[in-house]
FIZAZA-518134 format. One record per residue (C-alpha): residue number from 1; x, y, z; residue in one letter; chain. Coordinates in pm, whole numbers, plus 50000, padded with zeros to 5 digits. Each point is the difference from the previous one (the first is absolute). Layout:
<site num="NUM" xx="X" yy="Y" zz="Z" residuo="a" cadena="A"/>
...
***
This chain:
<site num="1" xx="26231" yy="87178" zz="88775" residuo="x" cadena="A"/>
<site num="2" xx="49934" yy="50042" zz="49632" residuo="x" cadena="A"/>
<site num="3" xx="49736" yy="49775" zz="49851" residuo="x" cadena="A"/>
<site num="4" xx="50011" yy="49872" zz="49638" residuo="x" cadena="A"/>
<site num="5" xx="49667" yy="49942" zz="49783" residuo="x" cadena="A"/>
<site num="6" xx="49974" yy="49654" zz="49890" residuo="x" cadena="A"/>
<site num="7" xx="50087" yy="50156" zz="49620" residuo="x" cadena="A"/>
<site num="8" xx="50310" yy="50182" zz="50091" residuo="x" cadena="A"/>
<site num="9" xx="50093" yy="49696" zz="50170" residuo="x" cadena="A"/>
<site num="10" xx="50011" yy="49809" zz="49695" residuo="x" cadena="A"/>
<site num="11" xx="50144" yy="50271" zz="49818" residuo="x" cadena="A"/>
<site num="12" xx="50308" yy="49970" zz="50254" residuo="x" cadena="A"/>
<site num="13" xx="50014" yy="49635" zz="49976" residuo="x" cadena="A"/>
<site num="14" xx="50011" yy="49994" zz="49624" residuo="x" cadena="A"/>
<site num="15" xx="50298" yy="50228" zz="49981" residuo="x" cadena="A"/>
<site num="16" xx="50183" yy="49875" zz="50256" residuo="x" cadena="A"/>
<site num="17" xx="49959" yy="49635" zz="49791" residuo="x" cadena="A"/>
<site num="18" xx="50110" yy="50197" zz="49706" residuo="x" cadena="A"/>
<site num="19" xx="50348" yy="50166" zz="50170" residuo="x" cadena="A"/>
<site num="20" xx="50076" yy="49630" zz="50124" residuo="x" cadena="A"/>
<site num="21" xx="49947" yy="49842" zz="49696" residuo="x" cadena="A"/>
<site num="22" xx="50198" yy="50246" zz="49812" residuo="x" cadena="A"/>
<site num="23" xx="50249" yy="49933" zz="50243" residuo="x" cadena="A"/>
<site num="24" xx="50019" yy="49657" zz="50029" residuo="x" cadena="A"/>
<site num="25" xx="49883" yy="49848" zz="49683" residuo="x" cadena="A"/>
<site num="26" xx="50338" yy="50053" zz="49816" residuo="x" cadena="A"/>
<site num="27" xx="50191" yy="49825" zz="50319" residuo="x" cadena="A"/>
<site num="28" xx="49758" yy="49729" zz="49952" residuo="x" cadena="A"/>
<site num="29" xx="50102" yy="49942" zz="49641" residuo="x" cadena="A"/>
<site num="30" xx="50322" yy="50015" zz="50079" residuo="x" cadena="A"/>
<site num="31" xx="49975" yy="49730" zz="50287" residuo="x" cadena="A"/>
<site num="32" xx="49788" yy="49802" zz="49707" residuo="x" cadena="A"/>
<site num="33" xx="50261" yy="49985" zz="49752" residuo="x" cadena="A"/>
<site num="34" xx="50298" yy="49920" zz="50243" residuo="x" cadena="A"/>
<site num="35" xx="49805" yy="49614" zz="49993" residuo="x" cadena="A"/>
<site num="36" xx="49959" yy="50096" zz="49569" residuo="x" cadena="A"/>
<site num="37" xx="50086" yy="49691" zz="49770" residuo="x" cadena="A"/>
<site num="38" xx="50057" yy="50221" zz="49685" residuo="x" cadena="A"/>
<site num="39" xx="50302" yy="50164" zz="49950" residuo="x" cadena="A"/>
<site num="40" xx="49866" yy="50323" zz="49975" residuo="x" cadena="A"/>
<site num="41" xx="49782" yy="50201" zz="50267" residuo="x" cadena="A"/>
<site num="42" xx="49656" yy="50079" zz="49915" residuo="x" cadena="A"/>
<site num="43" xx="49646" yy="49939" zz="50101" residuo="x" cadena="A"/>
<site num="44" xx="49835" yy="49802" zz="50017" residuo="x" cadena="A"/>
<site num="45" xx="50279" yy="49737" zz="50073" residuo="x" cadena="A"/>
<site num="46" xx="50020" yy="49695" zz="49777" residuo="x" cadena="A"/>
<site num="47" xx="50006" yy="49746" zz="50310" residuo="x" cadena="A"/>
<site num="48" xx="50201" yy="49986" zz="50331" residuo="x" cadena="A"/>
<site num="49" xx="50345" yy="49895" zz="50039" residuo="x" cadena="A"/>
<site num="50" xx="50280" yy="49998" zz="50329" residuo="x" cadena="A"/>
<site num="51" xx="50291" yy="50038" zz="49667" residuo="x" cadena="A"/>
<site num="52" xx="50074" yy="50319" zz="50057" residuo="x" cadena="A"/>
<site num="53" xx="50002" yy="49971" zz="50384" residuo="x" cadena="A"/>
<site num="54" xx="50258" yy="49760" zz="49952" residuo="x" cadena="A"/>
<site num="55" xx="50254" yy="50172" zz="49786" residuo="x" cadena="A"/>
<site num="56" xx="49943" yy="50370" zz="50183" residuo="x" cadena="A"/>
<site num="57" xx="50067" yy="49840" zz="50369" residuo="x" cadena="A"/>
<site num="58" xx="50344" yy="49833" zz="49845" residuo="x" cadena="A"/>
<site num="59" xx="50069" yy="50240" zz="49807" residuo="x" cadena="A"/>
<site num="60" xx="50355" yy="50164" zz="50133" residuo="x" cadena="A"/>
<site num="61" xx="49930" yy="50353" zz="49824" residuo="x" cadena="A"/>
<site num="62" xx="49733" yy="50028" zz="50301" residuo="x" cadena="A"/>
<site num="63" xx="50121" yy="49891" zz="50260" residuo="x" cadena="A"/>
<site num="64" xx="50298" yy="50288" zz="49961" residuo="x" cadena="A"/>
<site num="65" xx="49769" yy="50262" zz="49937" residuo="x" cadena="A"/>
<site num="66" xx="49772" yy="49812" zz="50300" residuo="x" cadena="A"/>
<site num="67" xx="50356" yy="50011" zz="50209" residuo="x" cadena="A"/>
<site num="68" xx="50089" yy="50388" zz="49893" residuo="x" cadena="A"/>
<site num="69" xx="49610" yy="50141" zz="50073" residuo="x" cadena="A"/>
<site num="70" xx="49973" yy="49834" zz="50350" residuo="x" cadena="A"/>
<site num="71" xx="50413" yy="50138" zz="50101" residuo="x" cadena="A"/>
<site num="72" xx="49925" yy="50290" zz="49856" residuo="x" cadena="A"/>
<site num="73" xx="49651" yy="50112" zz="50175" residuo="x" cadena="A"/>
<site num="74" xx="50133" yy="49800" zz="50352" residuo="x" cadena="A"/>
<site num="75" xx="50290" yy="50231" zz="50000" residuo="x" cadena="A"/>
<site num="76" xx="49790" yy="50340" zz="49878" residuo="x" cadena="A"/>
<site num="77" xx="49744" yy="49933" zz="50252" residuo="x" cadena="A"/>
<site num="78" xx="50285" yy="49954" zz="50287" residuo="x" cadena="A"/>
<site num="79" xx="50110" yy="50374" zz="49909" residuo="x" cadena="A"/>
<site num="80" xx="49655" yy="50156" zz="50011" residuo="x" cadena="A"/>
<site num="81" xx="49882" yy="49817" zz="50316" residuo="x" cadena="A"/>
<site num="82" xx="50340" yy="50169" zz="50124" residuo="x" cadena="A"/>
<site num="83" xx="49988" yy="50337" zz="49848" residuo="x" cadena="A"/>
<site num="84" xx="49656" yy="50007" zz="49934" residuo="x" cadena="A"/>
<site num="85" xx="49898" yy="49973" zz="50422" residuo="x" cadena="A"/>
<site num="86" xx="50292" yy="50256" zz="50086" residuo="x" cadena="A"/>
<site num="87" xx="49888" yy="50206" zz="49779" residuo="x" cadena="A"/>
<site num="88" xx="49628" yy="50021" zz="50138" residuo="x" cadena="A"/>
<site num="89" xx="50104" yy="50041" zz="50317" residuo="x" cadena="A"/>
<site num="90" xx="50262" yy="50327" zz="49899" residuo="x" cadena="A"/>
<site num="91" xx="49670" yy="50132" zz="49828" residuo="x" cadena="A"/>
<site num="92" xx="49793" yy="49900" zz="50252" residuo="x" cadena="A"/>
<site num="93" xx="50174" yy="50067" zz="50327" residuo="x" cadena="A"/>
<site num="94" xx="50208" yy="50329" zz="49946" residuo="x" cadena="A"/>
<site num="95" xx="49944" yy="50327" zz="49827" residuo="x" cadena="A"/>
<site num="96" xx="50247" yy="50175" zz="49783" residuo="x" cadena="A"/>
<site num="97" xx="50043" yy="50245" zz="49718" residuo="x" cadena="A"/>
<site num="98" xx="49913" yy="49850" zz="49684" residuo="x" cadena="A"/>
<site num="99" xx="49806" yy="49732" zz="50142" residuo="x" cadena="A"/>
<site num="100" xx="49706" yy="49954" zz="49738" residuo="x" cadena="A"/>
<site num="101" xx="50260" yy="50022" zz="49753" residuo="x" cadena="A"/>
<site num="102" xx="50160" yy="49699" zz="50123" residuo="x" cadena="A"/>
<site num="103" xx="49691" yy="49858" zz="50040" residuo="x" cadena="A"/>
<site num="104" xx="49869" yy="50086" zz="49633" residuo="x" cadena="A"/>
<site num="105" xx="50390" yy="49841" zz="49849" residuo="x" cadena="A"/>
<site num="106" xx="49944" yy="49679" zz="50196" residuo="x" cadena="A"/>
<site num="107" xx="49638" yy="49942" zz="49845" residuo="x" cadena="A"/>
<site num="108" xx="50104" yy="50120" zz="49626" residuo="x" cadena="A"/>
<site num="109" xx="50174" yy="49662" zz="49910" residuo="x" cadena="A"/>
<site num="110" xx="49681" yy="49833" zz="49963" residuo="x" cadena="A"/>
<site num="111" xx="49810" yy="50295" zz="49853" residuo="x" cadena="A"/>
<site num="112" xx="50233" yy="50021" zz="49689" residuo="x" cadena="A"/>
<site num="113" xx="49962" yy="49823" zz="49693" residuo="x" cadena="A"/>
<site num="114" xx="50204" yy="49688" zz="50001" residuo="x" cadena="A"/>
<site num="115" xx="50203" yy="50081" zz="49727" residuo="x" cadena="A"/>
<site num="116" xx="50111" yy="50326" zz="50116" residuo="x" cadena="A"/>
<site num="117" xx="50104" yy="49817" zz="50353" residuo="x" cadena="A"/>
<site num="118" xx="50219" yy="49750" zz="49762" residuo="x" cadena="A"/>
<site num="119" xx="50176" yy="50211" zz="49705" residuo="x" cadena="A"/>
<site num="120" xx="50072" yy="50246" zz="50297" residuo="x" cadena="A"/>
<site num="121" xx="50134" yy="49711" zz="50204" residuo="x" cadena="A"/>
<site num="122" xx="50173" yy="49856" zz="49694" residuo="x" cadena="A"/>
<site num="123" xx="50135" yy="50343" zz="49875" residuo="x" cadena="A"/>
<site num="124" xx="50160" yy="50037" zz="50339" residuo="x" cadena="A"/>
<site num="125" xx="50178" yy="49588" zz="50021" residuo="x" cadena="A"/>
<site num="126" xx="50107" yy="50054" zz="49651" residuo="x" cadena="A"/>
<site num="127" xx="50059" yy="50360" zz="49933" residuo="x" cadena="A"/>
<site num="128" xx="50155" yy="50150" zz="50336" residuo="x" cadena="A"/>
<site num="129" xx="50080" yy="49657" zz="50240" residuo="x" cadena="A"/>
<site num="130" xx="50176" yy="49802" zz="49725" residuo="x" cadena="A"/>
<site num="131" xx="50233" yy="50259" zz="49877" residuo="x" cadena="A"/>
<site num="132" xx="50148" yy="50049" zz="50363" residuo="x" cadena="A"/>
<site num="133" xx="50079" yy="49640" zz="50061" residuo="x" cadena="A"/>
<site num="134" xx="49648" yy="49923" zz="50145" residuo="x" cadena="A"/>
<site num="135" xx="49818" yy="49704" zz="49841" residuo="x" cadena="A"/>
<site num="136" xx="49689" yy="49898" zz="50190" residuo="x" cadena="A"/>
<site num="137" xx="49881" yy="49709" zz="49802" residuo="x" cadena="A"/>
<site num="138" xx="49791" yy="49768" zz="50226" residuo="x" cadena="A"/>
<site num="139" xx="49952" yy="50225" zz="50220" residuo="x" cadena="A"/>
<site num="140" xx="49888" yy="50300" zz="49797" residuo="x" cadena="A"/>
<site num="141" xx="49702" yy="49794" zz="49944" residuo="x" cadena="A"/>
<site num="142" xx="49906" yy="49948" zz="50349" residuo="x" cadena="A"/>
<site num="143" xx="50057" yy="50367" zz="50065" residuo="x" cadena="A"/>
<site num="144" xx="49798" yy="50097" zz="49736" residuo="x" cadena="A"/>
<site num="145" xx="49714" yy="49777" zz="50173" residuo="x" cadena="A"/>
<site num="146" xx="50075" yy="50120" zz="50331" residuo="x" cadena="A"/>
<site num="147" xx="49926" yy="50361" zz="49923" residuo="x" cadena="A"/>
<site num="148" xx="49629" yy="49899" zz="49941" residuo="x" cadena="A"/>
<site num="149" xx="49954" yy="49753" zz="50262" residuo="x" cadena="A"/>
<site num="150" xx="50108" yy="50274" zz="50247" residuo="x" cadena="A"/>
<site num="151" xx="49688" yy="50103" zz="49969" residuo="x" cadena="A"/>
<site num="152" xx="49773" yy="49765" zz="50034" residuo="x" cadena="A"/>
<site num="153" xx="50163" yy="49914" zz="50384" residuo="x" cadena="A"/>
<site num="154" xx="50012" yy="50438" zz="50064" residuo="x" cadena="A"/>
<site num="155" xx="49636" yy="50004" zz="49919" residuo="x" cadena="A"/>
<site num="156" xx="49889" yy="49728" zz="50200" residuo="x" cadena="A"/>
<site num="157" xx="50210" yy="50060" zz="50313" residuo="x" cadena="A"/>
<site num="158" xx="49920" yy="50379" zz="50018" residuo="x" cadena="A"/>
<site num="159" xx="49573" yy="49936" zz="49967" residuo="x" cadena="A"/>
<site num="160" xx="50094" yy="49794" zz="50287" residuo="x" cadena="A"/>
<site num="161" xx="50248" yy="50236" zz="50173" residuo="x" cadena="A"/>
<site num="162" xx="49717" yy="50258" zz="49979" residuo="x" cadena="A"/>
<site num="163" xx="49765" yy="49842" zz="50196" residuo="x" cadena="A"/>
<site num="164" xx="50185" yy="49865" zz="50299" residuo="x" cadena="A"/>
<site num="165" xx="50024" yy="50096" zz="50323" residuo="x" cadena="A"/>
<site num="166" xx="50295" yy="50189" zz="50120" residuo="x" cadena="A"/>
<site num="167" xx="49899" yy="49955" zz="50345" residuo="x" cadena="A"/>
<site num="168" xx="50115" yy="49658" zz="49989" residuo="x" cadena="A"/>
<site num="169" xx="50286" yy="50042" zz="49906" residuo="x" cadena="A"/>
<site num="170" xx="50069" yy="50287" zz="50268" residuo="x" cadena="A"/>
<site num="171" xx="49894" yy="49757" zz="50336" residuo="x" cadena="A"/>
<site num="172" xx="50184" yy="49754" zz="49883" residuo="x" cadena="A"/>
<site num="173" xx="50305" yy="50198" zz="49996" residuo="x" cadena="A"/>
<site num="174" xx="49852" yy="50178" zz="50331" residuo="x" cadena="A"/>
<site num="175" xx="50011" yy="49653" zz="50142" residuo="x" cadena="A"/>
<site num="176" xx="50395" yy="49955" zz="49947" residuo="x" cadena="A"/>
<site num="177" xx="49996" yy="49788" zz="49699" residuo="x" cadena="A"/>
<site num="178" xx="50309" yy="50149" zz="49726" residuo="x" cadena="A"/>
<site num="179" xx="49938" yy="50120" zz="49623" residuo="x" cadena="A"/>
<site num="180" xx="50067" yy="49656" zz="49913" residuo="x" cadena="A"/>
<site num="181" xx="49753" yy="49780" zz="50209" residuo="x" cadena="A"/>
<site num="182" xx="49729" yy="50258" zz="49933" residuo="x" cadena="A"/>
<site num="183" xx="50037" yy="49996" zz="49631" residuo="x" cadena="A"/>
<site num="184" xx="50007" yy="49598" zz="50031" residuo="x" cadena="A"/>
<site num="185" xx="49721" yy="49987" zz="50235" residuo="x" cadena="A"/>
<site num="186" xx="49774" yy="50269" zz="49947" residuo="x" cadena="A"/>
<site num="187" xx="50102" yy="50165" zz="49656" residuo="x" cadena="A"/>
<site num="188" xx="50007" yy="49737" zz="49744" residuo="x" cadena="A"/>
<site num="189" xx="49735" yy="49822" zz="50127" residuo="x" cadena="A"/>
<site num="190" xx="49758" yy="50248" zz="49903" residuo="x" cadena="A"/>
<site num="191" xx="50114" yy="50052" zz="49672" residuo="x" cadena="A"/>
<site num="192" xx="50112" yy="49655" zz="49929" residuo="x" cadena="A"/>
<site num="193" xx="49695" yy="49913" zz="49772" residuo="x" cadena="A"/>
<site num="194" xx="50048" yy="50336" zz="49782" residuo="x" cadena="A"/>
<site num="195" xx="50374" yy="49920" zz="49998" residuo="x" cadena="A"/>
<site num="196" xx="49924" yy="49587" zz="49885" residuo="x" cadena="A"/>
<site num="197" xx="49712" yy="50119" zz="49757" residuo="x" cadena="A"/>
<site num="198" xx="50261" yy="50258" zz="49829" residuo="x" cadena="A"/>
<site num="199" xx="50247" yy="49754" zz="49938" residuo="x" cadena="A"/>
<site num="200" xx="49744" yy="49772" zz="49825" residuo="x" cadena="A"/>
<site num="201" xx="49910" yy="50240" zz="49783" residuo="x" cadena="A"/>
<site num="202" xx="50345" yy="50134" zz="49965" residuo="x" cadena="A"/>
<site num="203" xx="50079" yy="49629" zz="49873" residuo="x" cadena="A"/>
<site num="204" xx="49742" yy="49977" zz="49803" residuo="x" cadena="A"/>
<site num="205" xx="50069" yy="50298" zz="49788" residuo="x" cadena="A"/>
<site num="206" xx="50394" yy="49927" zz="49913" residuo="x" cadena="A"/>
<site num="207" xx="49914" yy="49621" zz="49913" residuo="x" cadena="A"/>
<site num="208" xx="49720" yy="50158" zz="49733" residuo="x" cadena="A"/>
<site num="209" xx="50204" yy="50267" zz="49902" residuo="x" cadena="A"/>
<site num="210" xx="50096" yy="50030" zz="49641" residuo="x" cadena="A"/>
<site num="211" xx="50064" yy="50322" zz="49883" residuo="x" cadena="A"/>
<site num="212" xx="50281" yy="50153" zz="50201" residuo="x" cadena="A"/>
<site num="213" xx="50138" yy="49632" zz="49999" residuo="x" cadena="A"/>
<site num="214" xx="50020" yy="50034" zz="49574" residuo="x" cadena="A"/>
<site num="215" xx="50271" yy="50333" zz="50088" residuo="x" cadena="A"/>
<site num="216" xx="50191" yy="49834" zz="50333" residuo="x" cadena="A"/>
<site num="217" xx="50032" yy="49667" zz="49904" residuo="x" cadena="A"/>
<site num="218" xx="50351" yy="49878" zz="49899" residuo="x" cadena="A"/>
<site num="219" xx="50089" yy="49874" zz="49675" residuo="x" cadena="A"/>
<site num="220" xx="49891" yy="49595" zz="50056" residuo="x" cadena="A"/>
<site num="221" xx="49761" yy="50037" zz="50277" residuo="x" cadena="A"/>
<site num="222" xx="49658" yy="49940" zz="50033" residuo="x" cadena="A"/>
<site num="223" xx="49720" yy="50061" zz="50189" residuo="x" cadena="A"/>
<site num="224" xx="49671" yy="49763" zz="49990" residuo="x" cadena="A"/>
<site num="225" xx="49797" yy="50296" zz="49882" residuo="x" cadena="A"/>
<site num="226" xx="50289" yy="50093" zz="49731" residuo="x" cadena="A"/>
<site num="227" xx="50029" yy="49632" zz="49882" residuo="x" cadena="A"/>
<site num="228" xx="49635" yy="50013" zz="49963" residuo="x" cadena="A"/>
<site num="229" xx="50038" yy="50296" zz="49733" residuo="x" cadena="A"/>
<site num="230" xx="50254" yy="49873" zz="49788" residuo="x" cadena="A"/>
<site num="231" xx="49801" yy="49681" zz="49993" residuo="x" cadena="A"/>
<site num="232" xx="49710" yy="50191" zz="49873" residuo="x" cadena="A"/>
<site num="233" xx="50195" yy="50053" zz="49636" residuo="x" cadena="A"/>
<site num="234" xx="49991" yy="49602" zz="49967" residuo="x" cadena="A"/>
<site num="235" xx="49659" yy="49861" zz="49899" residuo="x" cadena="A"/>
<site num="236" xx="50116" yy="49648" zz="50059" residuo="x" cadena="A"/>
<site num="237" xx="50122" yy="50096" zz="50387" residuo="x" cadena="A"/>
<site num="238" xx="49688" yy="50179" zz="50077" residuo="x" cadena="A"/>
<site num="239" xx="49848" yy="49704" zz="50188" residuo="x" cadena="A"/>
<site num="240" xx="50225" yy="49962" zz="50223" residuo="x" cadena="A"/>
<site num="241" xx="49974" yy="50399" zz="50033" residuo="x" cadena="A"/>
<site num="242" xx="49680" yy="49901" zz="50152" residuo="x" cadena="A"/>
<site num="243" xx="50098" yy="49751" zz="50228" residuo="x" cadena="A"/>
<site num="244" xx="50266" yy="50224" zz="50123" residuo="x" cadena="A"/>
<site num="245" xx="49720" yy="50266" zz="50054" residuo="x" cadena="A"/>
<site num="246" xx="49737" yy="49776" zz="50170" residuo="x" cadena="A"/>
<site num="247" xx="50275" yy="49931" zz="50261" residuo="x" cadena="A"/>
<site num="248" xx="50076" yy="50323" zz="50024" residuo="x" cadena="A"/>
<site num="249" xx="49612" yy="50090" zz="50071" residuo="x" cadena="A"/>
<site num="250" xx="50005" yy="49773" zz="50232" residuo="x" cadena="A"/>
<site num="251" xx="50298" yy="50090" zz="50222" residuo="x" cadena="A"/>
<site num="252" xx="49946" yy="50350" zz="49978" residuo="x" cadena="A"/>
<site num="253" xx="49624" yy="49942" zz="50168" residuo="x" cadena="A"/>
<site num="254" xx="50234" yy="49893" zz="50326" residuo="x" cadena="A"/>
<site num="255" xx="50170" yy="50330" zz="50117" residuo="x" cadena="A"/>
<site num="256" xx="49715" yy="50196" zz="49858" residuo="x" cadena="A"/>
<site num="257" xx="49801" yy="49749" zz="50288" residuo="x" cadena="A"/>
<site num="258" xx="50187" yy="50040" zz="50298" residuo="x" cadena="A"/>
<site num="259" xx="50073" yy="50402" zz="49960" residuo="x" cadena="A"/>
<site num="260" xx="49601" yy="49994" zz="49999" residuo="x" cadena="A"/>
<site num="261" xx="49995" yy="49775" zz="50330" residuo="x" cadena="A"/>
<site num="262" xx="50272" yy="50222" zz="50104" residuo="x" cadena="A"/>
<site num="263" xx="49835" yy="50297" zz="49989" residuo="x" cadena="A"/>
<site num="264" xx="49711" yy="49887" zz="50102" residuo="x" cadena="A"/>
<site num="265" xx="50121" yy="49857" zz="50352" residuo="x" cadena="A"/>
<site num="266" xx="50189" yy="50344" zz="50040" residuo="x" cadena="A"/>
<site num="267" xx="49642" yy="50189" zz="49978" residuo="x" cadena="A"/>
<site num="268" xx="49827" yy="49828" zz="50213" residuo="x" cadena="A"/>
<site num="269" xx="50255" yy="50035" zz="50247" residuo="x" cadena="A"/>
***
């Protein structure tokens, strides 16, 4: 086991204070001035107030965009846990030509730039879909999310894939039980964590995503993130900005939680 002087120890400690405050500081000023009494943000406040609480939380505008980001990343998250976990297991399971080539193409979504994933996505609703009759709308946005949230689920479920025990699988079947009952008994139970913690995260992303959202999104819709944006441009609206944000902190700190209890319980299994 490697010891630490009492110096180096210190050293560690003050950096690690450093990356945390650089990390958090700004989200703490931001939770600050949601409870601001000025119109303006800035710091340090001028006093504390529940105003802008009260006008964000009846405010219509967010509620839609609330409504659209929660629809949106529920449905997105259904397709990846679907075509995210088949996919693992055709990766994981089988062998064929051009295997690490499918393999590389399912990953990539998340490796590019995110506005490269959304003027190719919006080139292709606008520029080659439209023209033959095709208008995605709605729906173009949650595709656009699903093709990133894919991966979040593929990732998890193949670490987990990767490390289970065939042989379970094998008696089980030995013993008379079908494709069915062992996948339900013996399968998904031992992936079920990896499979839970993936669609957390998987959630997590499309309800923060902006980006891609800016190129998909239909004329009139918002997301919570986009509405957050083209708040930004109004100095008198930026308080409830941070209201809107501090929630947001908040309620992203849940799935974040439970994929970490998730994966936890599945490695200690």
């Amino acid at each position: 086991m490697l010891r630490l002087n009492r110096g180096t120890k210190i050293a560690l400690a003050l950096v690690t204070l450093v990356a945390l405050g650089f990390m958090y500081i700004p989200l703490f000023v931001i939770i600050m001035n949601s409870f601001n009494s000025g119109r303006v943000s800035g710091w340090p406040i001028p006093g504390f107030s529940l105003e802008w609480w009260g006008k964000a939380l009846v405010n219509p505008a967010v509620h839609a965009a609330l409504l659209n980001s929660v629809v949106v990343a529920l449905i997105a998250t259904a397709f990846a846990l679907v075509l995210g976990t088949l996919a693992a297991f055709a990766l994981q399971r089988f062998k064929f030509f051009g295997q690490q080539t499918v393999n590389l193409l399912i990953v990539l979504p998340i490796t590019l730039p995110g506005i490269v994933t959304g003027v190719a996505l919006s080139n292709t609703f606008h520029q080659v879909l439209k023209p033959m009759g095709i208008n995605v709308g709605y729906w173009g946005m949650i595709i656009a999310h699903a093709t990133f949230c894919v991966v979040m689920v593929f990732n998890n479920v193949i670490a987990r894939l990767r490390r289970m025990n065939p042989n379970l699988e094998e008696a089980s079947m030995d013993l008379g039980a079908g494709i069915a009952q062992t996948f339900r008994l013996v399968t998904f139970p031992q992936f079920r964590s990896a499979f839970i913690a993936g669609g957390l995260l998987a959630f997590a992303l499309s309800f923060d995503e902006i980006v891609v959202t800016i190129f998909t999104a239909p004329p009139g819709v918002e997301t919570l993130p986009l509405w957050i944006m083209n708040q930004m441009a109004r100095p008198n609206e930026v308080n409830q900005v941070n209201v809107v944000a501090t929630v947001m902190i908040l309620l992203s700190l849940i799935p974040v939680y439970f994929s970490q209890k998730a994966s936890a319980a599945g490695d200690a299994k």
